[in-house]
C-alpha positions in Angstrom: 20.0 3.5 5.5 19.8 1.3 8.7 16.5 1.5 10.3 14.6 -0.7 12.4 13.2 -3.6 10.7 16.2 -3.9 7.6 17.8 -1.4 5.3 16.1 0.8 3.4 17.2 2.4 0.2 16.9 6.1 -0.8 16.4 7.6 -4.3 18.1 10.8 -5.3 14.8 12.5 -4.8 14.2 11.0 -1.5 11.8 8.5 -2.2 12.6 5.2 0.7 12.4 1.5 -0.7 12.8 -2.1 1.4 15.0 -4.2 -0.3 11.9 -5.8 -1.9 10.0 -3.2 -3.1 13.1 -1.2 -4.6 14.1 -5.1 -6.4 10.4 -5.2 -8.0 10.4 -1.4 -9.3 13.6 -2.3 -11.0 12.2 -5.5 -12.5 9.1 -3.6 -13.8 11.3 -0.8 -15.6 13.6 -3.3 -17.0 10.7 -5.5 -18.4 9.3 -2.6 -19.8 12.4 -1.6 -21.4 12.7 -4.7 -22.9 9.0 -5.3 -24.2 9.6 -1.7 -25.7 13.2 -2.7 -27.1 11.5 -6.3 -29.0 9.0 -3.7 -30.4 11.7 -1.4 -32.2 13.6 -4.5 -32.7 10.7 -6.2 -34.8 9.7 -2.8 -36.6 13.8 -2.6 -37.6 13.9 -6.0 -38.9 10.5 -5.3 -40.9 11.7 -2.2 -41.7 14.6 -4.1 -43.4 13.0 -7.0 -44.8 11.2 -4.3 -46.6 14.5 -2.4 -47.8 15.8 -5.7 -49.2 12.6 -6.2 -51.7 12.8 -2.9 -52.7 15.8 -3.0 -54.2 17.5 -4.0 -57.8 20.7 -4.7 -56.8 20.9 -8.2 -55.4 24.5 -7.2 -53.2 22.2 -4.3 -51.6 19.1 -6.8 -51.0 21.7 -9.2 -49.7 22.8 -6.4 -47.5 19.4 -5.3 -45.7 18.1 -9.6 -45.3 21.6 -9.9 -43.8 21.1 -7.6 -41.5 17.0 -8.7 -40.9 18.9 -11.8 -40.0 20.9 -10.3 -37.3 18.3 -8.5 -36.0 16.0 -11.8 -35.7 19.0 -12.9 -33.1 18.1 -9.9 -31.0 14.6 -10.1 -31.0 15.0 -14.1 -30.1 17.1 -13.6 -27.4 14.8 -10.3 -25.9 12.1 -12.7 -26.1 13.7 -15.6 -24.3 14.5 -12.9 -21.1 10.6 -11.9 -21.3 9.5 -15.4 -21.4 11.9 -16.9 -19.1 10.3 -17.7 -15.3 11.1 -14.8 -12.9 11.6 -15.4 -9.3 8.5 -14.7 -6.4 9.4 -12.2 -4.4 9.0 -15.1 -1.9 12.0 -17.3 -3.2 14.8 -14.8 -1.7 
């Protein structure tokens, strides 16, 4: 939408957003999403860790550490986006 002053943005519902303020609501629900995807991540690799001592066969514990591994990757990288310096709303 054009009004006077800059564009606006309108939500399905109707809600109206500056540039700015519809830019930070975004940010907060994808930093949530994210601290809520390291969580699952973290409970899936413990989760695995767990599998892999439990069982007798070594190819099966092989298996579930393999795949603790490859989770670990995930939750690095998450972490690296949450800890990485955002951008003031004052920079653009």
């Amino acid at each position: 939408m054009e009004k006077s002053g800059g564009k606006r943005y309108r939500c399905h519902t109707g809600h109206s957003f500056t540039s700015r303020a519809l830019l930070t609501a975004q940010n907060e629900k994808v930093e949530e999403t994210l601290w809520v995807s390291l969580r699952m991540f973290e409970e899936r690799k413990n989760l695995l860790n767990n599998m892999a001592r439990g069982q007798k066969s070594r190819v099966t514990q092989r298996c579930y550490a393999e795949k603790a591994k490859e989770t670990q990757i995930h939750i690095e990288r998450i972490r690296a986006m949450l800890q990485a310096p955002q951008p003031s709303a004052s920079d653009d």
